[in-house]
Structure formats: structure tokens, C-alpha cells
C-alpha positions in Angstrom: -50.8 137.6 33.3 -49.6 136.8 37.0 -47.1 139.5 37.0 -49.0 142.5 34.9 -48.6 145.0 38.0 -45.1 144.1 38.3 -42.3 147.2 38.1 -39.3 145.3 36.4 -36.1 147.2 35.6 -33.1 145.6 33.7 -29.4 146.6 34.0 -27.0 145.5 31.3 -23.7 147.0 29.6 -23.9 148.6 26.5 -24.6 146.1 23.7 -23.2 142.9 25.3 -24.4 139.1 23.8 -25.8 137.8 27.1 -28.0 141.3 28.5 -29.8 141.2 24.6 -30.2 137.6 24.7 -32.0 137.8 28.5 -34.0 140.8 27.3 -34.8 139.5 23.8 -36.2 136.3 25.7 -38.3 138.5 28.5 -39.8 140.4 25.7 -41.0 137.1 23.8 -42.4 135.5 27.0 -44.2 138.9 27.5 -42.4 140.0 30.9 -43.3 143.4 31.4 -40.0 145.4 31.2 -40.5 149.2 32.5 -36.8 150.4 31.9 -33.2 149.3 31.1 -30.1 151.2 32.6 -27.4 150.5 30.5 -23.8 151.5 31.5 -21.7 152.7 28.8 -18.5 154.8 28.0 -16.8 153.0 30.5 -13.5 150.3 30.6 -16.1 147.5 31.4 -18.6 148.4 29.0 -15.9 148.2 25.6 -14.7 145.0 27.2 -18.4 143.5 28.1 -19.1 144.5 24.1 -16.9 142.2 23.0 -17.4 139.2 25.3 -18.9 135.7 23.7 -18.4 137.5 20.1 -18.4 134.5 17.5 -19.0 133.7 13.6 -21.9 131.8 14.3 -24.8 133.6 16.5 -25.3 137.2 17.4 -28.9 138.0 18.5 -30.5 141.3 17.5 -29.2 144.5 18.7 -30.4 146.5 21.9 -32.3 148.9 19.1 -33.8 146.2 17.1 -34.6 144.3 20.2 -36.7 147.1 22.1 -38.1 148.8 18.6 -41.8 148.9 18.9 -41.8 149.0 22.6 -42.6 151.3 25.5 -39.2 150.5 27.5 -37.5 153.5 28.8 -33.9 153.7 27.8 -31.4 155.3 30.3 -27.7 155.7 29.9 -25.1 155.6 32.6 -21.4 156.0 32.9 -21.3 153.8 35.8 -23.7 151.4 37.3 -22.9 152.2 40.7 -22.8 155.7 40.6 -25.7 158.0 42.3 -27.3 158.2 39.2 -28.7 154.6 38.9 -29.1 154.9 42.5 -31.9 158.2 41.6 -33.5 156.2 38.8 -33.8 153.1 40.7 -35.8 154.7 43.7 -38.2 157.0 40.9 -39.0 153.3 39.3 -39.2 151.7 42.5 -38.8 148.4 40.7 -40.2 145.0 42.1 -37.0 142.9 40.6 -34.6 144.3 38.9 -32.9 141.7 36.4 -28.9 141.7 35.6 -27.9 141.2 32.2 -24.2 141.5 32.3 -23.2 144.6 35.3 -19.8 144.8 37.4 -20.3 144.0 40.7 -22.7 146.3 42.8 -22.9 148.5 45.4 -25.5 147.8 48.4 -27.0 150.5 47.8 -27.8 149.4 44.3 -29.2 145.8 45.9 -31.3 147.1 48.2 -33.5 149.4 45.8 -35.3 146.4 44.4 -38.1 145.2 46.9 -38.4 141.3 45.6 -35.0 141.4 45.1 -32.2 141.5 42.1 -31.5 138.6 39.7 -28.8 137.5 38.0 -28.0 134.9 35.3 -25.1 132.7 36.1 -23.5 130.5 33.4 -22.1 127.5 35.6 -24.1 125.6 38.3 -23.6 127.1 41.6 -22.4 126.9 44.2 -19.4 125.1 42.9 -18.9 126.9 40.2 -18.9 130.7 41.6 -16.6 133.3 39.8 -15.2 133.6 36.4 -15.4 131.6 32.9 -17.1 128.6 35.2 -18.1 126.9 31.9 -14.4 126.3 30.8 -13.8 125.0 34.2 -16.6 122.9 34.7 -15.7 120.9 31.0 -12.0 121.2 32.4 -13.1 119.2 35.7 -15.7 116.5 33.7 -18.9 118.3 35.8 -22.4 119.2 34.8 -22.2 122.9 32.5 -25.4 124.7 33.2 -27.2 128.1 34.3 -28.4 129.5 37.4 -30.8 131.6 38.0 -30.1 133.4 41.6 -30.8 136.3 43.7 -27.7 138.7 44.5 -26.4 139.9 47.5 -23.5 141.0 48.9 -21.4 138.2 47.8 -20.3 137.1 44.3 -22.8 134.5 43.1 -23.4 133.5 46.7 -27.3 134.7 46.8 -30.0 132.4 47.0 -30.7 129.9 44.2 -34.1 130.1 42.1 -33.6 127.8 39.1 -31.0 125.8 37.9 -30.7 123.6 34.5 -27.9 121.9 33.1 -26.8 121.8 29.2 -26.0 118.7 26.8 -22.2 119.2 25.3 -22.0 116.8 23.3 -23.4 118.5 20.0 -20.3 121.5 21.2 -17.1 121.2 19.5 -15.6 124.1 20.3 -15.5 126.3 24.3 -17.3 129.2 22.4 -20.3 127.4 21.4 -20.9 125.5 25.0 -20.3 129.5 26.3 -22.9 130.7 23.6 -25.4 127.7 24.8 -24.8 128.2 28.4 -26.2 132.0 27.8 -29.3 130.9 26.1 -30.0 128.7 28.6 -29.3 131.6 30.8 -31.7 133.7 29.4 -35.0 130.9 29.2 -34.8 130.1 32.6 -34.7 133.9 33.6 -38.3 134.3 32.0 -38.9 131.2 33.4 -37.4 132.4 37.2 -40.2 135.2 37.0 -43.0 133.3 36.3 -41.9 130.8 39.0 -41.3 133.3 42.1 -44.6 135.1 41.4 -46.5 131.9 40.6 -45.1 130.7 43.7 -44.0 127.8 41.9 -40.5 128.2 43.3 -38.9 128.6 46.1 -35.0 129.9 46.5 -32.9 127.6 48.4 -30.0 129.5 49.8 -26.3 127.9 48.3 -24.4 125.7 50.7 -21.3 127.5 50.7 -19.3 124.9 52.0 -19.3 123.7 48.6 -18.5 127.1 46.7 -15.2 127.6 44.8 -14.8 130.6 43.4 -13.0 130.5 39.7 -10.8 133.0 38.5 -10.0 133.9 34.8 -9.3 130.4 33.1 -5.9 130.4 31.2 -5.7 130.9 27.4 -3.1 128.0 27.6 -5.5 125.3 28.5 -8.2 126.7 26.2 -6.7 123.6 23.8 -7.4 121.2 26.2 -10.8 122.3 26.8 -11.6 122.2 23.0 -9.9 118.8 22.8 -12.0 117.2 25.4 -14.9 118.7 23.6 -13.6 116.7 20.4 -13.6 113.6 22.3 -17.5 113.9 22.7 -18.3 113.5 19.2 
């Protein structure tokens, strides 16, 4: 396996959809995962829990998922406290993989030495920001995932992989959310695999064509769902 020797740490919140679903998929495609921080007891870990919840798919849970395995477990109140900082430098990680986190701290982003990666559910660089997939049905453009690195910005890092989704089998903004995250989490293993195959390249984002999306409006979820309707 190309990346055997590889230190990979992942950082999620506690129990959130999209971090299980990224590290149920890195497991399956056998990507050597030496820890996971998880931030929990916090304001945004209670909210993160609850984001994407549904009636229709919920992957395993964080115990299920690393059962079996040799991945150290490490609990934090606060990803950017001095904390993660310490376990970050004693794991000296070559990527370290986001799988829902608030925004960070450079002195988070600089500990890992290929860099950090994040799963974006929108095709950048348009479609920076919040609930990007609502907006992109909303404006009739392609809904995807993006695979980037991070840096100091907010989904401004260099791109690694991109893919757009079908929405026509969707008929509801919850279930083209729930498909954007699992495409999310496939092209993260896939992300890996590329950089250290040297299969891929990152292409830094042409900002000139960024937009960065706040929180869409419950009032127009309707509409969103309508034109959703209309793709039967």
C-alpha cells in the first residue's frame, strides 16, 4: 500500500453524520488512521450532533465504526485549544483529515507536514461558506464535493478533487445534503491515494470566482424542495 508509512490523524465533532461517514469510508479503503481528536462538550459539538439527521440513513456510530481497530481515541473540549495543539506535535501527523471541526487556529494548520484536508459539500470556489448545496439547487448549478487543502481562509485552500452529484433521483434538500456527504467521503479516500500516488495535483481556487454563502433561509427551503419536485 502506497501510503503504509503514512501518520494520518482525523478531527471530527463528537458523533456528527459527515466525520463517521469520511472515517467509515477511510477504514473500508484501508487508509491507515493513527488517531481521531474529537471535540466534544462544547456548543458546536451538540449542534454538529444533530446536523443532516434524517429518517432515512444514519451510518454506524463512532464506536461501531472503530470497534476492532487500533485507532487512538482522544477527547477535547475544543479543537483549538493547546491540547490538540500537544497531541498533534506527539503524532506528528503527515495529513490530518477534517471530518466536521469549527474553523482553526494556524497553529492547528501548520502541525500537519502534507497539509490538512477537508471535505466540502458544494463545488468550490463558487460555492464557499455555508449550506452551499441549498444554494447551488437554488441558483440551477452543478451540486458536488470538494476535496481541498485548508489554509487560512474559509474553503479558499487549494483544490485536490472535485465530483459533481446527479439530483434527479432527490426529492427532498435533505437527501441531495445526505448524497453530497457520501460523495464527500469517497473522494477523500480517493484524495489520499491521489496525492501520494502523485496522481493529482492541487490547483489553487481562482478566487475571483468565490462567493462565500451564508446560512440559507428556512423560508426558501420550499422552494428548494419544489424545484427538486420538478426533476422527477
Amino acid at each position: 500500500m502506497i501510503i503504509k508509512n503514512k501518520k494520518i490523524v482525523m478531527m471530527m465533532t463528537v458523533e456528527n453524520i459527515h466525520g463517521r461517514e469520511i472515517l467509515l469510508n477511510l477504514i473500508r479503503s484501508k487508509i491507515p488512521i493513527h488517531a481521531v481528536i474529537i471535540e466534544h462538550n462544547s456548543k458546536l459539538s451538540e449542534n454538529t450532533r444533530n446536523y443532516l439527521k434524517n429518517d432515512f440513513y444514519n451510518p454506524k456510530s463512532f464506536s461501531e465504526i472503530v470497534k476492532g481497530t487500533e485507532i487512538n481515541i482522544h477527547y477535547v473540549t475544543h479543537h483549538n485549544e493547546q491540547e490538540t495543539v500537544n497531541l498533534l506535535k506527539e503524532y506528528s501527523p503527515d495529513y490530518i483529515i477534517l471530518g466536521g471541526t469549527r474553523i482553526l487556529k494556524e497553529s492547528i494548520i501548520q502541525t500537519g507536514k502534507s497539509g490538512i484536508l477537508n471535505a466540502h459539500p458544494a463545488i468550490l470556489p463558487k460555492y464557499q461558506g455555508l449550506d452551499c448545496v441549498a444554494w447551488a439547487i437554488l441558483n440551477n448549478d452543478p451540486v458536488g464535493a470538494t476535496i481541498h487543502f485548508i489554509d487560512s481562509g474559509i474553503d479558499s485552500g487549494p483544490i485536490i478533487l472535485q465530483e459533481s452529484i446527479s439530483i434527479n433521483d432527490c426529492r427532498s434538500l435533505i437527501e441531495v445534503r445526505i448524497k453530497a456527504m457520501k460523495k464527500c467521503a469517497e473522494l477523500m479516500s480517493k484524495a489520499i491515494f491521489g496525492l501520494e500516488s502523485g496522481q493529482i495535483t492541487p490547483i489553487a481556487q481562482d478566487h475571483t470566482l468565490a462567493i462565500k454563502h451564508p446560512a440559507f433561509p428556512n423560508d426558501k427551503i420550499k422552494e428548494v424542495n419544489e424545484i427538486l419536485e420538478k426533476t422527477k
